[in-house]
N, C-alpha and C positions, 0 to 999 in steps of 0.2 A: 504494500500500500504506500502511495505515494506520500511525502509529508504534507499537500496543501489536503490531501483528502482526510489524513488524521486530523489536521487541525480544522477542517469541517464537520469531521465525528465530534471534536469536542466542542464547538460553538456553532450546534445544531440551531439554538436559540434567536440568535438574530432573523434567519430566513420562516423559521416558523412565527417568530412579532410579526414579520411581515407578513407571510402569508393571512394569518388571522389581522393585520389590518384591513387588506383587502377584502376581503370574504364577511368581513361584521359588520355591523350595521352599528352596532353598539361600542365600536374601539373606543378607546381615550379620548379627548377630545382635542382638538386641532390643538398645533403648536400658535404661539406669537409668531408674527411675522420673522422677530428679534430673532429666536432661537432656532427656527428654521433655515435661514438664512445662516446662520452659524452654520449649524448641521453638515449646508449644502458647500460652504468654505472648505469647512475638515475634509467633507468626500473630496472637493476637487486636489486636495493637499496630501489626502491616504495612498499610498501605490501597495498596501498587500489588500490582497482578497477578501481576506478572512474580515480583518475590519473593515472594508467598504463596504459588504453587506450587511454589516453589524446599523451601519451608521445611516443605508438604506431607509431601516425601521423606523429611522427620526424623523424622517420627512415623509410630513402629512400633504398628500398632492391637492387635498383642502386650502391648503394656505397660498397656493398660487397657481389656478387650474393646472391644466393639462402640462405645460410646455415643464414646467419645471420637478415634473417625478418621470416625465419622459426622459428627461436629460438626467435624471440621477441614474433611473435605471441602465441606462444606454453606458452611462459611466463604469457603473459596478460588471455589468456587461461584459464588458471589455478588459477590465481588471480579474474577472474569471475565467477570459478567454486567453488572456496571456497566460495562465497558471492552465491553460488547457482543463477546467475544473466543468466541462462540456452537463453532465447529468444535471450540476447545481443550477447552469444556465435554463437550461430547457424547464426544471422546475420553476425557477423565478419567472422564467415568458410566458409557457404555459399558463402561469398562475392570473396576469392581469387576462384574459380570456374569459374570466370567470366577474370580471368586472364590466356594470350595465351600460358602460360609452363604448362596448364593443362591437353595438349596433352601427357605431359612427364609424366613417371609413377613413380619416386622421388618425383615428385611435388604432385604426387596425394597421396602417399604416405605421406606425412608431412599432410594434411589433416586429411586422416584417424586414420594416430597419434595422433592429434590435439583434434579431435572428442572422440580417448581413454581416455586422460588428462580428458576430462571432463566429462567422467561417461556415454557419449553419443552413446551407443556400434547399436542401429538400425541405426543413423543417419550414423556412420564407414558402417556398412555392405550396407546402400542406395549408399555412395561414391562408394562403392566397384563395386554395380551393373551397377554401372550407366558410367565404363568406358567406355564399347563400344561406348556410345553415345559422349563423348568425344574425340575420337580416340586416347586413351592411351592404350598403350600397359599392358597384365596384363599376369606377369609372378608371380614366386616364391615372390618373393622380395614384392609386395604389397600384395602375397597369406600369408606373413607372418606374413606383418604389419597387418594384419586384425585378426589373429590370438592371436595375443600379444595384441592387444587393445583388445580382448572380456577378456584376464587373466589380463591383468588391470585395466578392469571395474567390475571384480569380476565373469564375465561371465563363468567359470569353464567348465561348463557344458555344452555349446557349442561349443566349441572348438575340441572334437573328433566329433561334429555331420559336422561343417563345413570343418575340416580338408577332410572327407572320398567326401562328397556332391562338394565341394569346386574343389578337385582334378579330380574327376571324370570326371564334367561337364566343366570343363575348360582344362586339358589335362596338369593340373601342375604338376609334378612330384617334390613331398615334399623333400626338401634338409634336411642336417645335422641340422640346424638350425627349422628348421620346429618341425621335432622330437625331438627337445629340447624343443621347445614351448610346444607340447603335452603333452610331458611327465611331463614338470610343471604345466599342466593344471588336472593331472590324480591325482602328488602329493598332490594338492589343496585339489583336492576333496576326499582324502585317498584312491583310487581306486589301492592299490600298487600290487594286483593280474596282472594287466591290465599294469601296467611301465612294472614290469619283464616280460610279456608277449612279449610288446611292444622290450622292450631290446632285445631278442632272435630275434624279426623279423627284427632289426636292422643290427645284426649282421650277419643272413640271406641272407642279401639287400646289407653286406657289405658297409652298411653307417655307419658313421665315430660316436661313440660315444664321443663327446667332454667331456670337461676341466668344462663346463658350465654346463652341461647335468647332468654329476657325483656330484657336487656340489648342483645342485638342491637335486637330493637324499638325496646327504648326510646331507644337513638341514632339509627334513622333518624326516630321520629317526634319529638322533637326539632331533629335537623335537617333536618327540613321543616315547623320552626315549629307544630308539634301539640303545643306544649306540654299544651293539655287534655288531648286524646288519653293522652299520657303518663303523666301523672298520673292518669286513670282504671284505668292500663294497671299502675303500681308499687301502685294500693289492690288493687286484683285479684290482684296477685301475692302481697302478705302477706297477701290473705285466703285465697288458697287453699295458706298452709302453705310457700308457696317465700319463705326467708328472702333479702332482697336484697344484694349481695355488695359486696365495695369497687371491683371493677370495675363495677357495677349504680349504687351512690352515687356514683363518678367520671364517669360520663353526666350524672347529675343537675348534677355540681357544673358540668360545665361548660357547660352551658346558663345557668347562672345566672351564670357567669363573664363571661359574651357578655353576658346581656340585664339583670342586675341589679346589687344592690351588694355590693361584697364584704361587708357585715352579710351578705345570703342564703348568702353563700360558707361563711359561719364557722358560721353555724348549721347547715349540711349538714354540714361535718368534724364539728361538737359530737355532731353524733347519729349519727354515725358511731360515734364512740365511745361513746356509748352502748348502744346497737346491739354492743356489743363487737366490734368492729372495727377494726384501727388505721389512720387515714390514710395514704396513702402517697407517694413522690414526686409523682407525678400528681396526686394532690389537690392538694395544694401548690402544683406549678405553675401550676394556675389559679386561685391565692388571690392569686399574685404575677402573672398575669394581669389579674386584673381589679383588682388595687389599682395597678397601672398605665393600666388604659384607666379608671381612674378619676379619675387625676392625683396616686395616694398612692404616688410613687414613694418614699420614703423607710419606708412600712410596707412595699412589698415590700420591699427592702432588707432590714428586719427577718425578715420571712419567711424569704429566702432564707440572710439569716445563722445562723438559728435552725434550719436544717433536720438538721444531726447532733444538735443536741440531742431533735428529737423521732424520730432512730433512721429517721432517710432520708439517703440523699445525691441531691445533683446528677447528673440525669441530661443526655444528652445534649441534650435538648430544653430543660431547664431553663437553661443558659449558653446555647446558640442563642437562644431566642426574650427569656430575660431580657435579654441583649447587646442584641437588636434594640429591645426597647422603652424601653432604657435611651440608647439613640445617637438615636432618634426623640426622647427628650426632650431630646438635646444634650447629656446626662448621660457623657459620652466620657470621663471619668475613671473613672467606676464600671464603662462598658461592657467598657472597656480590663484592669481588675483581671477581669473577669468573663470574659472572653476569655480571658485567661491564666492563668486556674484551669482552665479547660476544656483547654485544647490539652495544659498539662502531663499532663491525666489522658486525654491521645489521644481529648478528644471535639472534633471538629473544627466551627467554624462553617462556616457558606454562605458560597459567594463574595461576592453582593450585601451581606448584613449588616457584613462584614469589610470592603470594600471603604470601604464608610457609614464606619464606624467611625478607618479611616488618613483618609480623609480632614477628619474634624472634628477628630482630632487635628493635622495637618497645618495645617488654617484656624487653629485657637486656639493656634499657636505651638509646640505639644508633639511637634516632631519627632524631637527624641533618644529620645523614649516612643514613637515611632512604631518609631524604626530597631531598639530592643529586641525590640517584637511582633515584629517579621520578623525578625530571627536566631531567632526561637523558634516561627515559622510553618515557614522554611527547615528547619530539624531535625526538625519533624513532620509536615509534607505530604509525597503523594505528585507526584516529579515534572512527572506531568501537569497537576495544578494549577499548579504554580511556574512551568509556562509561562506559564499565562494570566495569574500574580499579576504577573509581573515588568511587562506593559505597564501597570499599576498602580505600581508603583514608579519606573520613569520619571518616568510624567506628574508625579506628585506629587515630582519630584525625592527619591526616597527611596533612588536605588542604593546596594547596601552593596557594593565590588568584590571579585571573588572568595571571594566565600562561598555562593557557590552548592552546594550536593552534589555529586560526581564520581559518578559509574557505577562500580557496583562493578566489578569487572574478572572477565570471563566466566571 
C-alpha cells in the first residue's frame, strides 16, 4: 500500500464531512464570508493531498455560489491527481452528482472539467452520457467541455471522432469555440493537412476564426521550426481583421527567445505596446530567457527586478526557470535570493533545479545559506517531497536535527 493511500486510511474523516455536507440538508451552518475565505487561502497555499481535502470540508459553497466550491474542488482534484490517489477522486466527483444543481448543465459541466484535471477522460464522456438521466440540458457548452477534457487528458485523437459522433447524434451545432478545440486537437497530433482543411470549411460555414484559434497554429508551426509558415500565417490574420492578442505576441516572443537576440525580444514587447496591448509576465519571462541563453545575465537581473514596476509579478515559472538559468551560470547567490522569493510566495521549485542549486552553494562554502533555504523549504513542502529532499541533505552533510514537520494528529 502506497503511503498517500495509508495516510487516507487514516484521515478517512475529512472526505466523509464532506461527503455528509453535501448529501444533508441539515449540515452546520454556512461559514462567515471571513473564514471561508480563509479556508479557501490555506487550500490555495496546501500542496499535500491529504490536507486539501481535509480543508475541502471548510468550504461551505453556500457562502459564495457555485464558482467558488467548483474551484476548491477542481483544486483538491488535482492535488489527488498528482498523488495519483484516482479511487479518492472518482469518490469526491461522483459525490457532487448526488447534488440538486445537477439538473443544470454549468454544474454538470465543472464535473466533467473536474474529471479532465485528472486524466479521467471515460469517466468525463460516462458524465456526459449520463445527462438525460439527470435532466440536464446538453447543448454546445458541455459538447465542449467534453471536448477540451479528452485535449487535456492527452486524448488527441478522439476529439475529431467525438466532435462528428457527438454533433450528429445530439443535434449540436459546433460553435467558434468548438472548432478551436479541434483544430488544437489536429495540431497535437500534426495532422496540419486536416486544420487547413478544416480552416477552409470554417470559413465556408462562415464561422468566426478566433484570436485563440490562430494562436494555436501559430505555436505549433513554430514549434516545428515553420517559422515562414508562421509569419505568413500572423500577415493573414491582420489582414483578415483578427487583431493578434498578447497571448498571439507571446508565441511570437518566444520563438525568438529560442532562436534570436533579445534586441528581436524587445522589439516584439515595443509593438506590443503599440498595438495597445500590455506585456505580461510571460513576455517577460522570455526576455529574461533569452538575455540569459544569451550570457546577459545581469540585464535579466534587470528585467526580472523591474517586473512590479511594469505592473507584472513573478510567476511561478519565472523563479523556476530564472533559478535554473541562474545556478547553470554558477550565479548561486542570485539563484539562492530567487528561490527564496518564490517558496515564500508558495511557488515551489523542481527537485532537480533545487537540488543544483544546495549543492553549488555547499561547493563555494555557503552552507549556513544553504541550512537557511531548508528551514524554509521544511515549512513549505509537502511531506512527500521532504522524503526525497532529506537523502539530499545527508549526502551534502546539510542535516538540521529535529526540525522536520510532525503529522498533524488525526
Amino acid at each position: 500500500m502506497t503511503n498517500v493511500a495509508i495516510m487516507f486510511r487514516r484521515h478517512r474523516s475529512p472526505l466523509l464531512r464532506y461527503l455528509r455536507l453535501l448529501s444533508s440538508s441539515s449540515a452546520s451552518p454556512p461559514q462567515t464570508s471571513s473564514s471561508a475565505t480563509a479556508a479557501k487561502k490555506k487550500l490555495r497555499d496546501e500542496r499535500d493531498a491529504v490536507k486539501s481535502l481535509s480543508l475541502l470540508s471548510s468550504i461551505s459553497d453556500s457562502d459564495s455560489p457555485a464558482a467558488a466550491g467548483r474551484y476548491a474542488v477542481e483544486l483538491v482534484v488535482k492535488r489527488l491527481a498528482k498523488s495519483r490517489n484516482f479511487s479518492e477522486i472518482e469518490n469526491l466527483i461522483e459525490s457532487r452528482k448526488k447534488e440538486p444543481m445537477i439538473t443544470q448543465e454549468p454544474y454538470v459541466v465543472s464535473i466533467i472539467t473536474a474529471y479532465g484535471y485528472a486524466g479521467m477522460i471515460d469517466h468525463a464522456i460516462r458524465t456526459f452520457d449520463e445527462m438525460d438521466k439527470h435532466g440536464a440540458p446538453r447543448t454546445v457548452l458541455s459538447f465542449n467541455a467534453l471536448l477540451t477534457a479528452c485535449n487535456h487528458t492527452g486524448n488527441h485523437g478522439r476529439v475529431p471522432e467525438l466532435f462528428s459522433e457527438i454533433s450528429q447524434k445530439h443535434g449540436i451545432v459546433p460553435d467558434k469555440i468548438s472548432y478551436g478545440i479541434l483544430i488544437k486537437s489536429l495540431c497535437q497530433s500534426r495532422s496540419m493537412e486536416k486544420v487547413y482543411s478544416l480552416l477552409k470549411e470554417m470559413e465556408e460555414k462562415d464561422v468566426e476564426i478566433t484570436p485563440v484559434t490562430y494562436t494555436t497554429l501559430l505555436d505549433t508551426l513554430y514549434k516545428d521550426q515553420k517559422a515562414a509558415d508562421a509569419e505568413r500565417l500572423w500577415k493573414e490574420m491582420e489582414s483578415k481583421g483578427c487583431s493578434p492578442d498578447v497571448a498571439a505576441y507571446n508565441v511570437r516572443i518566444m520563438y525568438n527567445a529560442v532562436h534570436s537576440k533579445p534586441e528581436s525580444v524587445i522589439k516584439l514587447i515595443d509593438d506590443m505596446v503599440s498595438a495597445g496591448l500590455k506585456p505580461d509576465t510571460i513576455s517577460y519571462n522570455y526576455l529574461i530567457t533569452c538575455y540569459c541563453k544569451n550570457g546577459q545575465h545581469e540585464e535579466a537581473k534587470k528585467v526580472y527586478r523591474s517586473l512590479r514596476e511594469k505592473g507584472c509579478y513573478p510567476n511561478a515559472a519565472t523563479f523556476r526557470n530564472f533559478m535554473y538559468l541562474l545556478c547553470k551560470n554558477k550565479d548561486f547567490d542570485a539563484g539562492r535570493e530567487v528561490c527564496m522569493e518564490g517558496i515564500k510566495k508558495n511557488k515551489l521549485p523542481d527537485f532537480g533545479p533545487l537540488k543544483m542549486l544546495m549543492e553549488g552553494l555547499v561547493k563555494n562554502s555557503k552552507v549556513e545559506e544553504a541550512k537557511q533555504l531548508i528551514r524554509l523549504v521544511r515549512k513549505k513542502f509537502p511531506e512527500s517531497f521532504l522524503s526525497r529532499w532529506k537523502n539530499v541533505e545527508e549526502r551534502l552533510g546539510l542535516e538540521i536535527e529535529d526540525e522536520l514537520p510532525q503529522a498533524e494528529a488525526a
